[in-house]
GUKOL-524712 format. One record per atom (N, C-alpha, C): residue number from 1; residue in three letters; atom name; x, y, z. Coordinates in nm, 4 decimals. Layout:
<NUM, "ALA", "CA", <X, Y, Z>>
...
***
This chain:
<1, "UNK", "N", <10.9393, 12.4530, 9.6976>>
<1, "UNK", "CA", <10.9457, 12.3147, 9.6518>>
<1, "UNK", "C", <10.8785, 12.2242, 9.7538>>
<2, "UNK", "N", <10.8067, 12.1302, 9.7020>>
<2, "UNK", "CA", <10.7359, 12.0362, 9.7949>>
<2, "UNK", "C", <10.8289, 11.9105, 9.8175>>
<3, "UNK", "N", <10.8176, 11.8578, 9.9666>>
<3, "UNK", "CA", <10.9117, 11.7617, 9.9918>>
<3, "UNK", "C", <10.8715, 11.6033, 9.9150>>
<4, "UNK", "N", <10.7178, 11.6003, 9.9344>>
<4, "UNK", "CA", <10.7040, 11.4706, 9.8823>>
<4, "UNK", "C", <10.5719, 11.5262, 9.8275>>
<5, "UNK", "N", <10.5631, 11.5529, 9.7186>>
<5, "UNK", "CA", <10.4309, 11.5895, 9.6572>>
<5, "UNK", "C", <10.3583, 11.4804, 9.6319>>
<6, "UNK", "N", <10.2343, 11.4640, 9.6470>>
<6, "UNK", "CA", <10.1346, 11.3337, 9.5717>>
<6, "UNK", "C", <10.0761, 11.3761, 9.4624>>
<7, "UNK", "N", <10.0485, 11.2880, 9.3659>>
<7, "UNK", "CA", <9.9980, 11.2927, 9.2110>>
<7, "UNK", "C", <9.8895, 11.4190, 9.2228>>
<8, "UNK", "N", <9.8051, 11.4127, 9.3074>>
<8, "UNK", "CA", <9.7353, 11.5362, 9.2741>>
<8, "UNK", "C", <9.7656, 11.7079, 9.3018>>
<9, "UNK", "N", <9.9116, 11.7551, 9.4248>>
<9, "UNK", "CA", <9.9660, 11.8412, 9.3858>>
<9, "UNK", "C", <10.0303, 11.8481, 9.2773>>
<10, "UNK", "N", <10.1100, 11.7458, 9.2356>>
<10, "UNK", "CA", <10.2106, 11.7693, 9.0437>>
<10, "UNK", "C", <10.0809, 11.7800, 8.9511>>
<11, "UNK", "N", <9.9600, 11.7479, 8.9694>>
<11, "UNK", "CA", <9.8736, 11.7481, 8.8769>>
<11, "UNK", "C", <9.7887, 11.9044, 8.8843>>
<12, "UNK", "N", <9.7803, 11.9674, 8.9903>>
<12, "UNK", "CA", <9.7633, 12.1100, 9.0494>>
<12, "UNK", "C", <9.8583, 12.1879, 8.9544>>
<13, "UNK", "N", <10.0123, 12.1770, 8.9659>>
<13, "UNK", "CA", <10.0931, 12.2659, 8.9271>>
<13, "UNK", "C", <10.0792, 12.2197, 8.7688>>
<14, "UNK", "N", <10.0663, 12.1358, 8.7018>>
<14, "UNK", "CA", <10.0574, 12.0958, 8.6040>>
<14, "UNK", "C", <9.9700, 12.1725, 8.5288>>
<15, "UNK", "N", <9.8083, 12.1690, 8.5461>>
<15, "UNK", "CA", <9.7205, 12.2351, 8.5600>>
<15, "UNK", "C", <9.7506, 12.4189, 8.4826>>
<16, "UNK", "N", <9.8378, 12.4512, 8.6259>>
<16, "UNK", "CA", <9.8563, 12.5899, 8.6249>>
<16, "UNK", "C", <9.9571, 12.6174, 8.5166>>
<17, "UNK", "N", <10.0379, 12.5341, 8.4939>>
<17, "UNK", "CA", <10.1656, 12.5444, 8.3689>>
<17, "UNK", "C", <10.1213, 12.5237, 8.2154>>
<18, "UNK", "N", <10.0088, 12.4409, 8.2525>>
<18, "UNK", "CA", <9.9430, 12.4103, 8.0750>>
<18, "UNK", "C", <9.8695, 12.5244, 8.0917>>
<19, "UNK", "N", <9.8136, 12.5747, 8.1564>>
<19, "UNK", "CA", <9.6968, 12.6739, 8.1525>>
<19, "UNK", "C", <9.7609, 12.8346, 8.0766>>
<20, "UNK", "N", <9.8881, 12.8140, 8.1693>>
<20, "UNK", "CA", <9.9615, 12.9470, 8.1141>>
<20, "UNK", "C", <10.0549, 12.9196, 8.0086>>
<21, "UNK", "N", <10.0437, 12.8105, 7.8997>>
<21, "UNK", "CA", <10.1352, 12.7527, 7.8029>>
<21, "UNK", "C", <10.2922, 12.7745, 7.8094>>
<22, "UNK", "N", <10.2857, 12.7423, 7.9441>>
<22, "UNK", "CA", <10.4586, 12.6929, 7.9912>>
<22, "UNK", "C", <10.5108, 12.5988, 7.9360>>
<23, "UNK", "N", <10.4844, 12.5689, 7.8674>>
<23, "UNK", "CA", <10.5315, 12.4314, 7.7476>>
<23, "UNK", "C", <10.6574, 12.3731, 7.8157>>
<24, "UNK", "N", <10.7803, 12.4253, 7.8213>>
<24, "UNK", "CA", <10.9165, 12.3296, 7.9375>>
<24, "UNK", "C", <10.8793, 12.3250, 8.0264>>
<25, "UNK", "N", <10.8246, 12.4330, 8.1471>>
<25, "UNK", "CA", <10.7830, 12.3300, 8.2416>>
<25, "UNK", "C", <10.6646, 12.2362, 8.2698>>
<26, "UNK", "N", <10.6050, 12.2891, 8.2094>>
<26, "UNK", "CA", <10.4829, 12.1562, 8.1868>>
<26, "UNK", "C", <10.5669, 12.0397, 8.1809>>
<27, "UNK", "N", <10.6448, 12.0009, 8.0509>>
<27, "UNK", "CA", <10.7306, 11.8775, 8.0370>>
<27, "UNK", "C", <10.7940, 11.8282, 8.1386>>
<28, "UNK", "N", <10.8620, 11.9460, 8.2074>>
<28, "UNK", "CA", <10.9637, 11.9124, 8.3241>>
<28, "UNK", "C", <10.8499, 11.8266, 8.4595>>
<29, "UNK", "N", <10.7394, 11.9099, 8.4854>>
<29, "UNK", "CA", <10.6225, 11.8536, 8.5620>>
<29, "UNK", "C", <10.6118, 11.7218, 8.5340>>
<30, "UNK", "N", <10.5646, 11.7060, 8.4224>>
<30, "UNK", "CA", <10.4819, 11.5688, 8.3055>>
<30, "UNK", "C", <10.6008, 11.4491, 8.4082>>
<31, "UNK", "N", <10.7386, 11.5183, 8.3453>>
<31, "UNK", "CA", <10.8557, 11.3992, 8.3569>>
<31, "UNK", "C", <10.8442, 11.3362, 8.4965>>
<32, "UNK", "N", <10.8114, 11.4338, 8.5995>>
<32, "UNK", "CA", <10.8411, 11.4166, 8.7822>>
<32, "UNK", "C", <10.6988, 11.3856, 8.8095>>
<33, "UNK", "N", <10.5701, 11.3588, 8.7604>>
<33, "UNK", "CA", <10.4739, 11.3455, 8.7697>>
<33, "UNK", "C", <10.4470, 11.1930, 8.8385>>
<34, "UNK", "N", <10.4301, 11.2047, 8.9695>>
<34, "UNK", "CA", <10.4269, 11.0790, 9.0581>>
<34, "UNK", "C", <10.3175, 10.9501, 8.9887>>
<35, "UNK", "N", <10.3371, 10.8405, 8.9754>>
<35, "UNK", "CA", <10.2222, 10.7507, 8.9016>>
<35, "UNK", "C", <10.1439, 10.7362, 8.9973>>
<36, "UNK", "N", <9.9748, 10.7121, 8.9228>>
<36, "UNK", "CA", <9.9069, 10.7026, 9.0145>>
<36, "UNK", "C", <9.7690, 10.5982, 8.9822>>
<37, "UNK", "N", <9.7456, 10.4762, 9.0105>>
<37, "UNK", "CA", <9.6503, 10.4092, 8.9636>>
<37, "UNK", "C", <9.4589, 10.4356, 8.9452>>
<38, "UNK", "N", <9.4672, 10.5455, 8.9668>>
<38, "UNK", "CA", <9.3501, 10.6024, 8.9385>>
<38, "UNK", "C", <9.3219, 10.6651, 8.7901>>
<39, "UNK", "N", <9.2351, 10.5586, 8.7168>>
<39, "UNK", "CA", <9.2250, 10.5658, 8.5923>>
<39, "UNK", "C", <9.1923, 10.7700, 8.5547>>
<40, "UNK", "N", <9.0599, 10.8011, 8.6602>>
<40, "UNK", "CA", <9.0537, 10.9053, 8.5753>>
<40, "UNK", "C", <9.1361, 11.0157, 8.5974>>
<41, "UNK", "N", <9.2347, 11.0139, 8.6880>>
<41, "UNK", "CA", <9.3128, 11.1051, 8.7539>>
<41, "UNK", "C", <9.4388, 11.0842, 8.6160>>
<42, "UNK", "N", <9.4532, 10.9659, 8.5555>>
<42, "UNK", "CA", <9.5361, 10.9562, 8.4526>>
<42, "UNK", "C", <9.5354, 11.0442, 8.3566>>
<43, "UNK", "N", <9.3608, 11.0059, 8.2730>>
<43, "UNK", "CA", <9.3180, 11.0316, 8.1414>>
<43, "UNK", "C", <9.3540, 11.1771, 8.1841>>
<44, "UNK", "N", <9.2909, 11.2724, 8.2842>>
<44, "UNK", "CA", <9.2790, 11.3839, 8.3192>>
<44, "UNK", "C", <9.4483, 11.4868, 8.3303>>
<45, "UNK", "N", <9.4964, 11.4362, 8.3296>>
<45, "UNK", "CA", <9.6764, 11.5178, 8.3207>>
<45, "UNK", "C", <9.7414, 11.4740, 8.1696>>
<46, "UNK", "N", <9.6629, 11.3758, 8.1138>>
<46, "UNK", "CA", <9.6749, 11.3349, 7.9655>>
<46, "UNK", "C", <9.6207, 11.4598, 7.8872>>
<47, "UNK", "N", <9.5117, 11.4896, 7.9452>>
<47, "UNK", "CA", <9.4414, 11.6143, 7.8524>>
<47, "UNK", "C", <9.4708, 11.7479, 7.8819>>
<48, "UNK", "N", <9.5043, 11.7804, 8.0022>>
<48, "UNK", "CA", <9.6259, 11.9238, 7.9925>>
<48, "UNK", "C", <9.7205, 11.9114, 7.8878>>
<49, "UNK", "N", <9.7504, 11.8038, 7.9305>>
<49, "UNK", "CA", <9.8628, 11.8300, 7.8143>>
<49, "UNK", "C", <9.8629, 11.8071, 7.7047>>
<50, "UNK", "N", <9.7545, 11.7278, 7.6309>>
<50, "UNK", "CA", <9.7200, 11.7602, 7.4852>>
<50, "UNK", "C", <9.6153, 11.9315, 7.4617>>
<51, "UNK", "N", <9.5790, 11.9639, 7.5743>>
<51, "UNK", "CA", <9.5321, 12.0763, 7.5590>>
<51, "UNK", "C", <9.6196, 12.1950, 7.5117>>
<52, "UNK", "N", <9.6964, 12.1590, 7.6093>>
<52, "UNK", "CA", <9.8291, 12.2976, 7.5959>>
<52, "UNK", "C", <9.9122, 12.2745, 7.4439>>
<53, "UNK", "N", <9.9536, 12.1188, 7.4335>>
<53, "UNK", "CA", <9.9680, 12.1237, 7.2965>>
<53, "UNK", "C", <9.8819, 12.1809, 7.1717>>
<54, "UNK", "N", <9.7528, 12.1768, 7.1796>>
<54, "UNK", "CA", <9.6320, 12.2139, 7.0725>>
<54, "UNK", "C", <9.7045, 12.3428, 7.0714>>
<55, "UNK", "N", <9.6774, 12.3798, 7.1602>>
<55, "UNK", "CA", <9.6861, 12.5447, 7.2204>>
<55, "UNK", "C", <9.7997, 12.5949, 7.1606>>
<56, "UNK", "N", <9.8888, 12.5486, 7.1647>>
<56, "UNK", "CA", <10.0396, 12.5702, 7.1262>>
<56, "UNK", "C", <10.0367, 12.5532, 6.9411>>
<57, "UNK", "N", <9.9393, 12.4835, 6.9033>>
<57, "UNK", "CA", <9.9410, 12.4338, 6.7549>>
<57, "UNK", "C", <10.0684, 12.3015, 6.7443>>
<58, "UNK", "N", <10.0995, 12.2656, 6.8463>>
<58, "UNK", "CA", <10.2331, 12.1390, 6.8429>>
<58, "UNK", "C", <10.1368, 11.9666, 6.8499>>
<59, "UNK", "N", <10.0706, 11.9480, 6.7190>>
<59, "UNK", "CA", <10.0122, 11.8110, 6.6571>>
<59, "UNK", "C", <10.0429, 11.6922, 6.6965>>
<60, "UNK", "N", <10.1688, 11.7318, 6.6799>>
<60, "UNK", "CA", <10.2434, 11.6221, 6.6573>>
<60, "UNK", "C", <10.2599, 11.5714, 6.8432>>
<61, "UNK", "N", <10.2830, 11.6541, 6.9319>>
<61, "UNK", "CA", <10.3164, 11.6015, 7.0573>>
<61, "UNK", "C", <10.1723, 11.5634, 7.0884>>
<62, "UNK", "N", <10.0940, 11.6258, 7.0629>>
<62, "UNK", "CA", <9.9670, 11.6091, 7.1049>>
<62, "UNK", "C", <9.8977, 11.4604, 7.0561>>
<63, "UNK", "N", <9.9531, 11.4327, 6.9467>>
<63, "UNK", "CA", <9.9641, 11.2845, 6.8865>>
<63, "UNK", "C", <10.0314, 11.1904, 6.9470>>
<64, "UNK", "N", <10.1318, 11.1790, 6.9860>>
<64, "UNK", "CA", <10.2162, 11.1675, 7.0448>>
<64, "UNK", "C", <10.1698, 11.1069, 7.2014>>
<65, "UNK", "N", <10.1036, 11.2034, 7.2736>>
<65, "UNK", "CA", <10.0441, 11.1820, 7.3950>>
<65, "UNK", "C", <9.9300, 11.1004, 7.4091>>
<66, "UNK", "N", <9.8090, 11.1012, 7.2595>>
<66, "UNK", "CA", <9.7196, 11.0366, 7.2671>>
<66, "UNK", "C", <9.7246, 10.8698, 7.2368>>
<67, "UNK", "N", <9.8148, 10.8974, 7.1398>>
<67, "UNK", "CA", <9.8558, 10.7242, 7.1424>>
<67, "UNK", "C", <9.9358, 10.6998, 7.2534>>
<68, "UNK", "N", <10.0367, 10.7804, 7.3271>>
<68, "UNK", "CA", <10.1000, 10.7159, 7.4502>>
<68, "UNK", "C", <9.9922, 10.6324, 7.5932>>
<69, "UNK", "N", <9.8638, 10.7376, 7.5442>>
<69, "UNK", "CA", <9.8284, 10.7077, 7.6769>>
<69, "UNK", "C", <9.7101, 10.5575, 7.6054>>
<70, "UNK", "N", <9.6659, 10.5674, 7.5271>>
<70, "UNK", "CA", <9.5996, 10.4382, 7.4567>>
<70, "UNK", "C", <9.7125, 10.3313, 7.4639>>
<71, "UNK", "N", <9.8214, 10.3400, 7.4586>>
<71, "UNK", "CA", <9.9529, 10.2354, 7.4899>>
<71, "UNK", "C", <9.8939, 10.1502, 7.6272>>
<72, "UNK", "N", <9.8950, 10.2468, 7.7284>>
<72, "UNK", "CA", <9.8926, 10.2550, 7.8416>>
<72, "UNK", "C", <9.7846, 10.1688, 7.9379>>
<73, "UNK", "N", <9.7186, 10.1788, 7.7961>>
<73, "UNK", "CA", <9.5739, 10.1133, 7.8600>>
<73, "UNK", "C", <9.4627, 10.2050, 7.9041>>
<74, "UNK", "N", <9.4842, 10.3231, 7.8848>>
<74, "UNK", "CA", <9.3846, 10.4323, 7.9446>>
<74, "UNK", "C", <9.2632, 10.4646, 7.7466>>
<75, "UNK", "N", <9.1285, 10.4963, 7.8830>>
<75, "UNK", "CA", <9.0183, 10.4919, 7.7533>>
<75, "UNK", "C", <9.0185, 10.6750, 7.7319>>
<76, "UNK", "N", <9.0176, 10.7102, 7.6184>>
<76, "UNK", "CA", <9.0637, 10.8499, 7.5664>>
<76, "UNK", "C", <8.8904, 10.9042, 7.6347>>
<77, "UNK", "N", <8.9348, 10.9939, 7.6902>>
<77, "UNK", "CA", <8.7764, 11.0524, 7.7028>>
<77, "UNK", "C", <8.7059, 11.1327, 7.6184>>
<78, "UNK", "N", <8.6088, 11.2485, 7.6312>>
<78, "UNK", "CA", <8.5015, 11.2547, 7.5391>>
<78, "UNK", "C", <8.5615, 11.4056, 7.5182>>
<79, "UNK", "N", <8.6581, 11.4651, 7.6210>>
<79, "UNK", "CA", <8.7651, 11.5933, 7.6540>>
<79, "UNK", "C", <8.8690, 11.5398, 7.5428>>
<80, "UNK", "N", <8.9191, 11.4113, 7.5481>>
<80, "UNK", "CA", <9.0459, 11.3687, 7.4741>>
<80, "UNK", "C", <9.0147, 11.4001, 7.3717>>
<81, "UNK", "N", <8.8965, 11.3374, 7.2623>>
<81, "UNK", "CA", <8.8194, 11.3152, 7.1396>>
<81, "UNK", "C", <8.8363, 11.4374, 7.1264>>
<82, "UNK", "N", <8.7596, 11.5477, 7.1392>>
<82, "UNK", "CA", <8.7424, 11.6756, 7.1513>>
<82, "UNK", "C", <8.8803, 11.7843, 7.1257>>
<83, "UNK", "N", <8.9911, 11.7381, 7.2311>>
<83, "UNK", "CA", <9.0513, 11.8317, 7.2012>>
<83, "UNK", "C", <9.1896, 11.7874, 7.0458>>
<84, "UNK", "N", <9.1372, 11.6734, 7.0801>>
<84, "UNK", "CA", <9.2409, 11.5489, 6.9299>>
<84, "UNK", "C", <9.1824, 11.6009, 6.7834>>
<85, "UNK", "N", <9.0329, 11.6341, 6.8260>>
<85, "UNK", "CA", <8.9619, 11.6981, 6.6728>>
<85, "UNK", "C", <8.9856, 11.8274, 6.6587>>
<86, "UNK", "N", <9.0218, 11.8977, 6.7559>>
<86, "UNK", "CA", <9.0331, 12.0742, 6.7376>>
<86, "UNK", "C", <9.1733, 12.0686, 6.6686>>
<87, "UNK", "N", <9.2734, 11.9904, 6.7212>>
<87, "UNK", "CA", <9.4126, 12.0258, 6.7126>>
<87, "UNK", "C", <9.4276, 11.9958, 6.5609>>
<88, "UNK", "N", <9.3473, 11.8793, 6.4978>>
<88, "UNK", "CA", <9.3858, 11.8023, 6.3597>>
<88, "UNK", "C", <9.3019, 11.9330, 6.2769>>
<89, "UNK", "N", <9.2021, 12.0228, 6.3486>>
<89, "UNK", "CA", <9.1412, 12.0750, 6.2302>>
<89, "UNK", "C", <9.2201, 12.2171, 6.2680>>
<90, "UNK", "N", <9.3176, 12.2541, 6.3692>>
<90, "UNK", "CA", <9.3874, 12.3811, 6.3401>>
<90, "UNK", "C", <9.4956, 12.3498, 6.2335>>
<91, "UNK", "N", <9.5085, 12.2391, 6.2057>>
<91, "UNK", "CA", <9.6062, 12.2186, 6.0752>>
<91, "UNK", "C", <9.5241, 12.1678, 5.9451>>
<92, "UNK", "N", <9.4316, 12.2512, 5.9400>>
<92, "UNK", "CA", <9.3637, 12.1657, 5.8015>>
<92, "UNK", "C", <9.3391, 12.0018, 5.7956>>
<93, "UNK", "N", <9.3832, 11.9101, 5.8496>>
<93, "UNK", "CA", <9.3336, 11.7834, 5.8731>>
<93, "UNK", "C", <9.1676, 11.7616, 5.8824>>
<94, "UNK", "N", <9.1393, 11.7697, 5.8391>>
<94, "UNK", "CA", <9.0014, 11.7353, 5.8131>>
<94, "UNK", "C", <8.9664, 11.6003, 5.8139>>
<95, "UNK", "N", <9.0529, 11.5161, 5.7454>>
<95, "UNK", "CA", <9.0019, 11.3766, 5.7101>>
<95, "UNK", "C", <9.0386, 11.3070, 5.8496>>
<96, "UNK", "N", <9.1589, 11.3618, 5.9357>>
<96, "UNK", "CA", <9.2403, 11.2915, 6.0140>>
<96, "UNK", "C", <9.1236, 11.3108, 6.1343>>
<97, "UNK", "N", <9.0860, 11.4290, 6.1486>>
<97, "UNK", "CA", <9.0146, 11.4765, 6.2309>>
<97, "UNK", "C", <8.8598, 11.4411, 6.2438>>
<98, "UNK", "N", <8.8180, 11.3639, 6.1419>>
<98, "UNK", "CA", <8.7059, 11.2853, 6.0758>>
<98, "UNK", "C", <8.6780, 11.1606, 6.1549>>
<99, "UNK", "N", <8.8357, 11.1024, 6.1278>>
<99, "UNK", "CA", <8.8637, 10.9872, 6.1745>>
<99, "UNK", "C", <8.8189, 10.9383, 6.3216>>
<100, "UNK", "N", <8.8576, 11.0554, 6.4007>>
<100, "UNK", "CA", <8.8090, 11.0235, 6.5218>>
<100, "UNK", "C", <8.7365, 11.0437, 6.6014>>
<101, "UNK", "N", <8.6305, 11.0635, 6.4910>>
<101, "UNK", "CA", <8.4837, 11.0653, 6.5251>>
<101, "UNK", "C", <8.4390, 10.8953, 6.4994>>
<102, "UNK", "N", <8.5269, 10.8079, 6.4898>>
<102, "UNK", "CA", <8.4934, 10.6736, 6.4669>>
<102, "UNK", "C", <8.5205, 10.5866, 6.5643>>
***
């Protein structure tokens, strides 16, 4: 266990937990995930974890995450777009998945 981790070790282990579709601890990570005002260091732990969701076939969290982080003020990247269109077309969404090509 790290005593005082900074955003980019939780974003390291993060990394390694979406990668191996640890789905709870990813979450558990996500939750303890230190804030950090560096826009692309944001978008970038946004898309593990809509990745691992795609990956997982779980839409809905992955939805979930992309509007959280557009809440947020963060600009979805060209990785976000990308992995938001794979996930809508592993569920037949076609039209949804259309959409955000707009």
């Amino acid at each position: 266990s790290l005593d005082s981790p900074s955003h980019f070790l939780y974003a390291t282990a993060l990394d390694v937990c979406t990668q191996a579709l640890e789905y709870e601890k990813a979450w558990e990570l996500w939750d303890e995930l230190p804030e950090t005002s560096h826009m692309p260091a944001q978008v970038g732990v946004y898309n593990m974890m809509i990745k691992m969701c795609r990956r997982l076939k779980r839409l809905r969290d992955a939805q979930q995450l992309f509007d959280a982080m557009q809440r947020k003020g963060l600009e979805p990247s060209i990785i976000t777009y990308s992995e938001m269109i794979q996930a809508h077309g592993l569920h037949g969404l076609w039209e949804e998945a259309r959409e955000l090509l707009n």
